[in-house]
One Martini backbone bead per residue (centre of mass of N, CA, C, O) as a GRO file, in nm:
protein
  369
    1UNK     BB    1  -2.380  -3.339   0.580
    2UNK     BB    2  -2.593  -3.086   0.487
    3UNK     BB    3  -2.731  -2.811   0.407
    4UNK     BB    4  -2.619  -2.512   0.174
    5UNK     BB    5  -2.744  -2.188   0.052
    6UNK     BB    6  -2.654  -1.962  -0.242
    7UNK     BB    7  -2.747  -1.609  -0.325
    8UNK     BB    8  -2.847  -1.339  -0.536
    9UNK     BB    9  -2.973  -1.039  -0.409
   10UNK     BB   10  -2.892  -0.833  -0.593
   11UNK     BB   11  -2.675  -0.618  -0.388
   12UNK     BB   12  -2.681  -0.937  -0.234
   13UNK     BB   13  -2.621  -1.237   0.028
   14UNK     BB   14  -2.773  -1.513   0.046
   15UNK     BB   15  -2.738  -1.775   0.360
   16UNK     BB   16  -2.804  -2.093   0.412
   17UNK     BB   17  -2.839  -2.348   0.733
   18UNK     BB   18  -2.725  -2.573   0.876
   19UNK     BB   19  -2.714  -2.753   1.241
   20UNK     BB   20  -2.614  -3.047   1.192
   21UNK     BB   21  -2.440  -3.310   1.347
   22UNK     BB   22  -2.278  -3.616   1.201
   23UNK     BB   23  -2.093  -3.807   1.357
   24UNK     BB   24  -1.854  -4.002   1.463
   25UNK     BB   25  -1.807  -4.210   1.718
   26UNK     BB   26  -1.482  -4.201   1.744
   27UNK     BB   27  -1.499  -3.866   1.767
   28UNK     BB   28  -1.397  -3.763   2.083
   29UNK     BB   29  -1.141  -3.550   2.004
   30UNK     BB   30  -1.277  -3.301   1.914
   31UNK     BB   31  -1.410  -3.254   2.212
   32UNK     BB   32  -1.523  -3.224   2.483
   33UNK     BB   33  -1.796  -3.322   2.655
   34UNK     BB   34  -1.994  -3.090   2.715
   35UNK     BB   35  -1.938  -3.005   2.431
   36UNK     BB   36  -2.061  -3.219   2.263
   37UNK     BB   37  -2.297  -3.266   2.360
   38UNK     BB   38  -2.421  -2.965   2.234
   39UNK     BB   39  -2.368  -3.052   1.963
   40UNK     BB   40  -2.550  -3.336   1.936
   41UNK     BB   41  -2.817  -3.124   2.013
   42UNK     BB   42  -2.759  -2.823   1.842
   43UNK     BB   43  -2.472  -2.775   1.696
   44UNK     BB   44  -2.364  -2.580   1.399
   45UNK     BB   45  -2.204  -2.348   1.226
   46UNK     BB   46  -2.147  -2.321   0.872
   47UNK     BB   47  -2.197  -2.034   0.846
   48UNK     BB   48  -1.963  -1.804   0.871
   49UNK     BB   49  -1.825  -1.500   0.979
   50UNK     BB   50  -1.539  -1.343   0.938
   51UNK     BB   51  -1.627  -1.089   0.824
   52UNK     BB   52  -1.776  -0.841   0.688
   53UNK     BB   53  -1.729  -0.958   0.357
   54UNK     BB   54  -1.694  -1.272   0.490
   55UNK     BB   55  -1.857  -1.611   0.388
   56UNK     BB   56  -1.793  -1.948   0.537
   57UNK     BB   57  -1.930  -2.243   0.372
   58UNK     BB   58  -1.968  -2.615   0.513
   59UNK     BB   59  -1.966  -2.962   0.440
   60UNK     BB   60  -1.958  -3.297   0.537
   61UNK     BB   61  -1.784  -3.592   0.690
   62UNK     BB   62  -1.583  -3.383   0.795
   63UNK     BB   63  -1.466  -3.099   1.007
   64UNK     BB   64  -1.158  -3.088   0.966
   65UNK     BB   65  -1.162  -2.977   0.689
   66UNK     BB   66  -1.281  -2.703   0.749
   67UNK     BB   67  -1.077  -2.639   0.991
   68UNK     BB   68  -0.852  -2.593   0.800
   69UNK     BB   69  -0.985  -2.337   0.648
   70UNK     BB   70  -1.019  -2.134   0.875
   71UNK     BB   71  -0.738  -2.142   1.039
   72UNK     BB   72  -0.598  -1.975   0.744
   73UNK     BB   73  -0.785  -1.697   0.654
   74UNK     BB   74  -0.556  -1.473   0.799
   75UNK     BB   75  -0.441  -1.261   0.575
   76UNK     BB   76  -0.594  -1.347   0.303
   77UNK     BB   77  -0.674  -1.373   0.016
   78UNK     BB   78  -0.914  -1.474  -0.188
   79UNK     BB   79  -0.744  -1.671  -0.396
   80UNK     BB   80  -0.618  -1.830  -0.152
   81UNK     BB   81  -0.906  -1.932  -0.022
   82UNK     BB   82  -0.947  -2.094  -0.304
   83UNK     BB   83  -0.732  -2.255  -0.307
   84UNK     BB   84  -0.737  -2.399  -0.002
   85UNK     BB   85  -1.058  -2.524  -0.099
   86UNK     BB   86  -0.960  -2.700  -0.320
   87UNK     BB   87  -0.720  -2.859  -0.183
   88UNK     BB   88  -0.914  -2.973   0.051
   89UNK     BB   89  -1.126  -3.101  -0.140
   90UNK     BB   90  -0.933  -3.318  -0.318
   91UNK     BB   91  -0.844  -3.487  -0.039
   92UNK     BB   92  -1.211  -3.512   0.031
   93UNK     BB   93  -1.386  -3.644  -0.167
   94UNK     BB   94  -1.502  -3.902  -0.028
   95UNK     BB   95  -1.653  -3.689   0.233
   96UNK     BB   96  -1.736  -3.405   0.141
   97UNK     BB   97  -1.571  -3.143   0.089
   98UNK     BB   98  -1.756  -2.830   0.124
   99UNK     BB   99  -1.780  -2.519  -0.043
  100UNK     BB  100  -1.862  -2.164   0.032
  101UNK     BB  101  -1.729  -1.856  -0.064
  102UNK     BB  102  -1.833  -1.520   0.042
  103UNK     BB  103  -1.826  -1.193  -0.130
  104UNK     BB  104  -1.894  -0.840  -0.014
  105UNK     BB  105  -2.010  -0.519  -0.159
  106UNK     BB  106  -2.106  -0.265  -0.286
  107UNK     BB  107  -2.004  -0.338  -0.573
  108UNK     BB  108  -1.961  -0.660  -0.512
  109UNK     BB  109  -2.089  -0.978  -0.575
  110UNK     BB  110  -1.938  -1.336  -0.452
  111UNK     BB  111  -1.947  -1.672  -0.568
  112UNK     BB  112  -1.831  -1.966  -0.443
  113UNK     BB  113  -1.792  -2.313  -0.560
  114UNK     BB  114  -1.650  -2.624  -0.367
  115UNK     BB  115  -1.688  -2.908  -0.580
  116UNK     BB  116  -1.556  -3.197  -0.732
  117UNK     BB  117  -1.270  -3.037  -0.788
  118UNK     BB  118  -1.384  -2.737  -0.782
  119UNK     BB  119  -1.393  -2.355  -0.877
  120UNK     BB  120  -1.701  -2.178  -0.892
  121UNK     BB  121  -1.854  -1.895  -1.061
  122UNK     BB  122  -2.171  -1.812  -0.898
  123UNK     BB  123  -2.478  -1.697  -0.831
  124UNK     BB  124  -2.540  -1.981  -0.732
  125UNK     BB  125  -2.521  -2.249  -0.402
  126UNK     BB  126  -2.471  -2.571  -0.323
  127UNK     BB  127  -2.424  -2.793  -0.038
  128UNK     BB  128  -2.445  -3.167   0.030
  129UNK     BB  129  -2.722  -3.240   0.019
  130UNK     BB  130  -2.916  -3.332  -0.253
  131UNK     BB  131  -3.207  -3.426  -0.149
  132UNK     BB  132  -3.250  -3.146  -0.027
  133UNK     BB  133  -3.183  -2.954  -0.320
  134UNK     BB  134  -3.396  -3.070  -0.466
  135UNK     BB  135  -3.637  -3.038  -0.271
  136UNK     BB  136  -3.598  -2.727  -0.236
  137UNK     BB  137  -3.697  -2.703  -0.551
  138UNK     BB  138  -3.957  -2.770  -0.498
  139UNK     BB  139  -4.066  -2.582  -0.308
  140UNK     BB  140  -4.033  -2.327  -0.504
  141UNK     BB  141  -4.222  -2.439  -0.756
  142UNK     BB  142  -4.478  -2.616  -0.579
  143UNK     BB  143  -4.478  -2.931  -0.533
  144UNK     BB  144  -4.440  -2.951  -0.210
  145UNK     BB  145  -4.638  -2.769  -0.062
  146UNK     BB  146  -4.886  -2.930   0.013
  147UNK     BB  147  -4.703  -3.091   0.243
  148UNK     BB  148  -4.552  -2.829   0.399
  149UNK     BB  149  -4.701  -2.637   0.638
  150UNK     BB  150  -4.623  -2.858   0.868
  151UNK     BB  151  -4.447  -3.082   1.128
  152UNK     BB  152  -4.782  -3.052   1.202
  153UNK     BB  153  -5.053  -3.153   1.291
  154UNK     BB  154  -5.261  -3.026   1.259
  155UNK     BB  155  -5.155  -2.679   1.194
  156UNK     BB  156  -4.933  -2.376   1.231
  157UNK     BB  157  -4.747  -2.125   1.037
  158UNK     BB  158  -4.542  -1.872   1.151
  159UNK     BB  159  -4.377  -1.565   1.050
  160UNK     BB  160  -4.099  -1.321   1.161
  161UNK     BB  161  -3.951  -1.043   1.111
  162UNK     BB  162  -3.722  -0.809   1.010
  163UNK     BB  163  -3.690  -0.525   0.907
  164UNK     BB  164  -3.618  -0.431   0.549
  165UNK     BB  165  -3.303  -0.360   0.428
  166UNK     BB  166  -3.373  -0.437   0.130
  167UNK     BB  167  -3.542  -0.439  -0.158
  168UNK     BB  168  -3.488  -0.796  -0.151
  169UNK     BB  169  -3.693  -0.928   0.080
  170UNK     BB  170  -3.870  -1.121  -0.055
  171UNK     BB  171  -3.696  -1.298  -0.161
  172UNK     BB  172  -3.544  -1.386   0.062
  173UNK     BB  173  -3.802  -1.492   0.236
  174UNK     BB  174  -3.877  -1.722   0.057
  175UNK     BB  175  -3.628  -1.873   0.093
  176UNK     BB  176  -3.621  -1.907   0.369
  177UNK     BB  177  -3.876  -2.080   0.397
  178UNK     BB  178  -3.789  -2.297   0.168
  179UNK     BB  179  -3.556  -2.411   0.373
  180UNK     BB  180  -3.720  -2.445   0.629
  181UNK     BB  181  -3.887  -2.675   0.478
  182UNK     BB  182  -3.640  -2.874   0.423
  183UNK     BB  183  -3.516  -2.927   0.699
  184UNK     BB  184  -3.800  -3.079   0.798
  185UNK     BB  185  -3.890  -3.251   0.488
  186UNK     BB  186  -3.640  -3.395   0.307
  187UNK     BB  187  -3.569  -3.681   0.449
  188UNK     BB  188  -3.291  -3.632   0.580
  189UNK     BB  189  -3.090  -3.726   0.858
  190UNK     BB  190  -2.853  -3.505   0.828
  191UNK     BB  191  -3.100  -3.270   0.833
  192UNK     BB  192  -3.142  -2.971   1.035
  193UNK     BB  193  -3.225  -2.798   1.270
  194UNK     BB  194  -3.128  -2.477   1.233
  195UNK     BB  195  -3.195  -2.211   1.065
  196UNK     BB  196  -2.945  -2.023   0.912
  197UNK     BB  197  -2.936  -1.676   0.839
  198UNK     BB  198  -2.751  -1.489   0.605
  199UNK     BB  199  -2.690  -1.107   0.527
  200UNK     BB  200  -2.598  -0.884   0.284
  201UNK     BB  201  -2.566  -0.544   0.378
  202UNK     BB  202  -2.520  -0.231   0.178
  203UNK     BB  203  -2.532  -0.013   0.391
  204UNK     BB  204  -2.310  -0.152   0.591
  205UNK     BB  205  -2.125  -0.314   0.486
  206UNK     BB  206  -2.244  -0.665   0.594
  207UNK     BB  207  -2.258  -0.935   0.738
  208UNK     BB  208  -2.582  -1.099   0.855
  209UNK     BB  209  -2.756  -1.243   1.122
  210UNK     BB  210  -3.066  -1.278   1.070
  211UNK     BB  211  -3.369  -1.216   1.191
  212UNK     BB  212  -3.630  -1.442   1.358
  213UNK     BB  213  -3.938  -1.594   1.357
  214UNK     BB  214  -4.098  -1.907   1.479
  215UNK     BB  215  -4.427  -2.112   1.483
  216UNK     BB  216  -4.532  -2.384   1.609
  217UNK     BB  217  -4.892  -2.438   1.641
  218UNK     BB  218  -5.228  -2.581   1.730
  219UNK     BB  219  -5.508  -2.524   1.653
  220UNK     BB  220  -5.770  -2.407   1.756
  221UNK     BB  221  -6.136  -2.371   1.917
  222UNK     BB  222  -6.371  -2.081   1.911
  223UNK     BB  223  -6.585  -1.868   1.881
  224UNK     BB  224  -6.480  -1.760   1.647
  225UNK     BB  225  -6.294  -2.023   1.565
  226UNK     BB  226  -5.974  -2.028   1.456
  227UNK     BB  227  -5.679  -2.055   1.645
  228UNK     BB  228  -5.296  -1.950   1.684
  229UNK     BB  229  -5.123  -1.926   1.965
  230UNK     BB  230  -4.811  -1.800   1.963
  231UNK     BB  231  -4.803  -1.972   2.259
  232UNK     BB  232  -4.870  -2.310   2.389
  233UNK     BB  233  -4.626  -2.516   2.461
  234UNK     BB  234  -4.492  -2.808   2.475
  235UNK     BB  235  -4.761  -3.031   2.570
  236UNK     BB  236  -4.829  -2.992   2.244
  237UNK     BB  237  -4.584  -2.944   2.053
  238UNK     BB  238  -4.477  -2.673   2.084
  239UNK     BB  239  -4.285  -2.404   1.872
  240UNK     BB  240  -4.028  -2.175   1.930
  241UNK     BB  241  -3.818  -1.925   1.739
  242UNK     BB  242  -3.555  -1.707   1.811
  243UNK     BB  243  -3.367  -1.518   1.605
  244UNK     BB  244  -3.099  -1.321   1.611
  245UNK     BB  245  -2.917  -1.032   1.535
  246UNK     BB  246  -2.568  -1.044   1.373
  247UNK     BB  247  -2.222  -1.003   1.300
  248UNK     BB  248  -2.103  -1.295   1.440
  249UNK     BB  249  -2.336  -1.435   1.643
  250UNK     BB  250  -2.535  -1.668   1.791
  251UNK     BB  251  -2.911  -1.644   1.919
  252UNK     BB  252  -3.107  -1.848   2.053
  253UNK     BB  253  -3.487  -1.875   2.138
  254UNK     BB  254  -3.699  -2.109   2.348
  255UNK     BB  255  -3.934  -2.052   2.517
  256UNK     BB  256  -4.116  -2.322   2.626
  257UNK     BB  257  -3.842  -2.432   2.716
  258UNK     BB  258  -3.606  -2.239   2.830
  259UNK     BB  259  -3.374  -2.193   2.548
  260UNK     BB  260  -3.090  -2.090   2.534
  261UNK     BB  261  -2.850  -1.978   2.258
  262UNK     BB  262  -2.491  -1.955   2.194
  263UNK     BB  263  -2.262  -1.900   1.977
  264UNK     BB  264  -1.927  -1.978   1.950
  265UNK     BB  265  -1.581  -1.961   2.077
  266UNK     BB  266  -1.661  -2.109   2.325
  267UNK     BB  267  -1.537  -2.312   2.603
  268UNK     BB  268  -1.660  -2.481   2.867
  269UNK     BB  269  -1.347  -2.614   2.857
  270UNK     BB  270  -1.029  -2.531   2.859
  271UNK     BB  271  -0.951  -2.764   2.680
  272UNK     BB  272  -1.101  -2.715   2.440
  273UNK     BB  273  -0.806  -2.503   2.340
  274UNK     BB  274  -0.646  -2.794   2.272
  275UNK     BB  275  -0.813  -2.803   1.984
  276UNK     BB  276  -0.745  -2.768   1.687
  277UNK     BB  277  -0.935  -2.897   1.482
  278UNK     BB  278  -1.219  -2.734   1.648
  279UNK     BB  279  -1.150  -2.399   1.689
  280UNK     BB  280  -1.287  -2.214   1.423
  281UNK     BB  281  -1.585  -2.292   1.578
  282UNK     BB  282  -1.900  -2.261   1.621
  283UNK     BB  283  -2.051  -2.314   1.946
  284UNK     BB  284  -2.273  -2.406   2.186
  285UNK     BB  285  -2.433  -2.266   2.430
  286UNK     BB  286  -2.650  -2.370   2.684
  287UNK     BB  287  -2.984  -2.216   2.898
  288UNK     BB  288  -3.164  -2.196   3.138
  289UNK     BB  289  -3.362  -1.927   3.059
  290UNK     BB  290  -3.527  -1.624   3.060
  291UNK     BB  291  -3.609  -1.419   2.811
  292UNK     BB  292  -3.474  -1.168   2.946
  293UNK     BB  293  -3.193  -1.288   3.023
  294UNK     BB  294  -3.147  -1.331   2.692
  295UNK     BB  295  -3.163  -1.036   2.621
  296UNK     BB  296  -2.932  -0.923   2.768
  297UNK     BB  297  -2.712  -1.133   2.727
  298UNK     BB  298  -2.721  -1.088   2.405
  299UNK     BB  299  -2.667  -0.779   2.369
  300UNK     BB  300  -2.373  -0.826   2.475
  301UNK     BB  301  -2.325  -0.987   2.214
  302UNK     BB  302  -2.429  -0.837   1.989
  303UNK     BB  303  -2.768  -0.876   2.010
  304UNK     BB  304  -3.067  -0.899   1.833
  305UNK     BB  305  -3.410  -0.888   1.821
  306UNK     BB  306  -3.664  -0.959   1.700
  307UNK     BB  307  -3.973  -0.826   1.637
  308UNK     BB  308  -4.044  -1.061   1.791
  309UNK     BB  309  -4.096  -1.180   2.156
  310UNK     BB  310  -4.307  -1.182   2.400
  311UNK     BB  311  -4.240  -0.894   2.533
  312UNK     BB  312  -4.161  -0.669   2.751
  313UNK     BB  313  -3.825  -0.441   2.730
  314UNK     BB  314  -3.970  -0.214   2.885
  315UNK     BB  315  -3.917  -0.236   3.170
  316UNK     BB  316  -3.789  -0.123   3.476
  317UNK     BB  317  -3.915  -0.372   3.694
  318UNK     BB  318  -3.759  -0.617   3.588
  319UNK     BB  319  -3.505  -0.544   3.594
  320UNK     BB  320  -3.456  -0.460   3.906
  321UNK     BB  321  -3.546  -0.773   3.987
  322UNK     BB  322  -3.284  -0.872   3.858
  323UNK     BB  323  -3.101  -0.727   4.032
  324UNK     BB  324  -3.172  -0.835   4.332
  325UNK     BB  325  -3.110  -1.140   4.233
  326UNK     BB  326  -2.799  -1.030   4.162
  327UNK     BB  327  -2.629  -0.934   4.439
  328UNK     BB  328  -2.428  -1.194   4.448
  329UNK     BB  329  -2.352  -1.045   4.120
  330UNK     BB  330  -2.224  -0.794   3.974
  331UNK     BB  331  -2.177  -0.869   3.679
  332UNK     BB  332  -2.524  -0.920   3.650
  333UNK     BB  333  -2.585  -0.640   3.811
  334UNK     BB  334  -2.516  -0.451   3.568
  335UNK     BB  335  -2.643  -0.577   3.328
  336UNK     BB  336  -2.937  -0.458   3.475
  337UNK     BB  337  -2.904  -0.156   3.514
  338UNK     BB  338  -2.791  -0.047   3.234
  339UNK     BB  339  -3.071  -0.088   3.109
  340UNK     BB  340  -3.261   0.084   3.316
  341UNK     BB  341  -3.073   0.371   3.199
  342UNK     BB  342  -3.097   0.347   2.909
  343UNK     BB  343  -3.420   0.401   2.887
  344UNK     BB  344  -3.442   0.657   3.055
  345UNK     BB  345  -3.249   0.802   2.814
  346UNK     BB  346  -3.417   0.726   2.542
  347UNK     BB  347  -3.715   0.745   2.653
  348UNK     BB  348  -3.786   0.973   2.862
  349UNK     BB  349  -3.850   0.781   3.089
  350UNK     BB  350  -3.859   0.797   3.439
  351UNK     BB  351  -3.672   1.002   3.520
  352UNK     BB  352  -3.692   1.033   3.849
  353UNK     BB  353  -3.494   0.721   3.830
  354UNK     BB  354  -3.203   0.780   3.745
  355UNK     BB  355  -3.019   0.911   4.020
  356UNK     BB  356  -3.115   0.609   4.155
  357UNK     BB  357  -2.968   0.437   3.974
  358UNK     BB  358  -2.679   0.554   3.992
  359UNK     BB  359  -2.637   0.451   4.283
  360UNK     BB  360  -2.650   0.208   4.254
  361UNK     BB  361  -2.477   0.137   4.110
  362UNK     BB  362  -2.252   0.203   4.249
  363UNK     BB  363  -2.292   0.035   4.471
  364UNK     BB  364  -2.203  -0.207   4.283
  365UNK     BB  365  -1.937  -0.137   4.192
  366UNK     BB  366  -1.757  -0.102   4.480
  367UNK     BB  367  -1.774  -0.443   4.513
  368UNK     BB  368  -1.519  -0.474   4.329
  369UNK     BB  369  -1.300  -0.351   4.529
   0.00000   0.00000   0.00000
């Protein structure tokens, strides 16, 4: 079902998602094979961000009316893509295909709720699980924190965030935390996954996937007292998420058992741009790899990452081993030595390694042609 909650935060406007998606069983001709099993493990994105303005969410147990309406609203106004996802919401009300369809600029900040055959324009809105909902309002008031401090027994939450560019980023971390907690606790089986949080930043006028990080592992007992290192291994059922900060793709790494995930309009099989339903969804495409290989990687796609890493990005005989790793593949030793070339170049340190990087790269360039 899912659950999005999104909010007027001054003149900006949080919006959060879940990413679970509950397949109906039929439902096989959605994706190719390889996108399913992803889509089943890691699901979808339902907050997406069409331009720097525009942020369209949906919930409902059919994807494909969703689908209707994101493929439809390039080059459409406001009040069309209002009347498009009203027309679509009345077509399946008994599935709740439901929306949220959020602009924003430096002078206007805008929701509209689209359910129950209704077009509202209103300060919040959410769609989805009511149950989500309730509980989400519970955990707010303070009624249910006392039970939901984290989803491990004996354990402990942390989180980090990126530095806060609105004067109301206190609402907004609040509410992510609100959400964050409601998505793992409020015993809906429709709702899970990744918490993916959206916020329209009126300094760049757009909208972006914030970054975040949150640790969930267990308190250990030291000479010190209590204490509860960053990273403690999947081992112990502990585990972290770092999502990236992004305008567009979403990127997250689960350091525990090296999962990097990016989401996006790729698709692993090539037949699967020949499926029209399900097109204009960001889908995951997930990879065993280290936790350096997806900071360059999600880089590359034009992703930031959190405040907080657990690793040094900054070491230049990192790049410099994965460039070497990579001798069989210049595609992906250029994007390791142009890193540490940047590196060299901003902090103006290890100058000396400067001309000899320069070089390499050349000899690496040349292997293309």
């Amino acid at each position: 079902m899912s659950f999005v909650y999104a909010q007027k935060i001054g003149k900006s406007i949080g919006i959060f998602a879940d990413t679970k998606i509950t397949f109906n069983t039929a439902a096989t001709h959605l994706f190719g094979t390889d996108t399913q099993k992803s889509v089943h493990q890691f699901g979808m994105i339902k907050n997406i961000i069409i331009s720097k303005n525009f942020c369209i969410s949906f919930a409902g147990n059919n994807i494909v009316y969703a689908n209707k309406l994101l493929s439809k609203i390039n080059h459409v106004s406001l009040k069309q893509i209002l009347q498009l996802a009203l027309d679509i919401n009345r077509q399946d009300i008994d599935n709740g295909a439901e929306f949220i369809i959020c602009y924003a600029d430096r002078n206007v900040q805008l929701i509209f709720q689209i359910k129950d055959g209704e077009c509202k324009k209103t300060p919040s809105a959410w769609i989805g699980s009511y149950q989500a909902f309730d509980y989400f309002q519970g955990v707010r008031t303070g009624f249910y924190r006392q039970n939901i401090n984290s989803n491990l027994p004996n354990s402990y939450e942390t989180h980090f965030g990126t530095s806060p560019f609105i004067p109301e980023d206190e609402m907004y971390q609040d509410l992510l935390n609100c959400f964050y907690k409601t998505i793992f606790d409020c015993g809906d089986s429709s709702v899970g996954g990744f918490a993916v949080p959206v916020l329209f930043d009126p300094k760049t006028n757009q909208f972006w996937y914030k970054g975040y990080c949150r640790s969930f592992a267990r308190m250990q007992i030291t000479k010190r007292g209590l204490s509860m290192p960053m990273y403690q291994g999947a081992s112990t059922g502990s585990f972290s998420i770092l999502f990236y900060q992004s305008p567009q793709n979403v990127g997250i790494y689960i350091p525990e058992n090296h999962w990097g995930i990016i989401y996006n309009h790729y698709r692993a099989d090539p037949k699967d741009y020949e499926i029209v339903q399900t097109s204009s969804f960001l889908t995951p495409r997930a990879t065993k790899l280290s936790q350096l290989d997806f900071y360059v990687h999600a880089e590359a796609h034009n992703m930031s990452p959190p405040g907080f890493l657990g690793i040094n990005p900054d070491r230049i005989d990192d790049y410099m081993a994965r460039v070497w790793h990579y001798k069989d593949n210049p595609e992906l030793a250029i994007l390791y030595i142009n890193k540490a070339i940047e590196i060299v170049e901003k902090q103006h340190r290890e100058t000396w390694r400067y001309e000899e990087l320069i070089s390499i790269r050349n000899n690496i360039q040349t292997s293309f042609k």
